[in-house]
C-alpha positions, 0 to 999 in steps of 0.5 A: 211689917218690917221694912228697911232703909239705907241711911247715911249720918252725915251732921247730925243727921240721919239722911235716907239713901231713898225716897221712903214713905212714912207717916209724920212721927213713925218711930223706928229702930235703927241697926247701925253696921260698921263700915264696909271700907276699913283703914289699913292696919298700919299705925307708925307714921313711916309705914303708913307713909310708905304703904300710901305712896305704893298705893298711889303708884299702883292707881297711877299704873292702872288710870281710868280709861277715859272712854269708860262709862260714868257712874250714875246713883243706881249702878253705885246702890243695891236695889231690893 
């Protein structure tokens, strides 16, 4: 039966994103997936300078309210 688990590299190792159930020495096969977030396609030093510094005026134009509501581990993953 095929089964699937979120995990997240981190120092060598592979660290479950959830409890999983699994017989000591379970051999399993992994399915690597590039990033969902990817760099922007700025490569001189100025460009990306500017690119960052119009970034950040923009997330400062539009702050977090600070009656929003705080996020918790289950809004932030998929459940399957």
């Amino acid at each position: 039966m095929t089964q699937t688990l979120r995990a997240i590299y981190r120092n060598g190792v592979f660290v479950p994103q959830a409890a999983f159930d699994l017989p000591e020495g379970t051999e399993v096969e992994l399915l690597i997936q590039p990033p969902k977030v990817l760099s922007p396609p700025v490569t001189e030093p100025e460009a990306k300078k500017q690119f960052l510094k119009r970034l950040i005026e923009r997330m400062q134009q539009n702050p977090i309210p600070v009656d929003a509501p705080h996020f918790i581990w289950d809004l932030l993953h998929e459940h399957r």
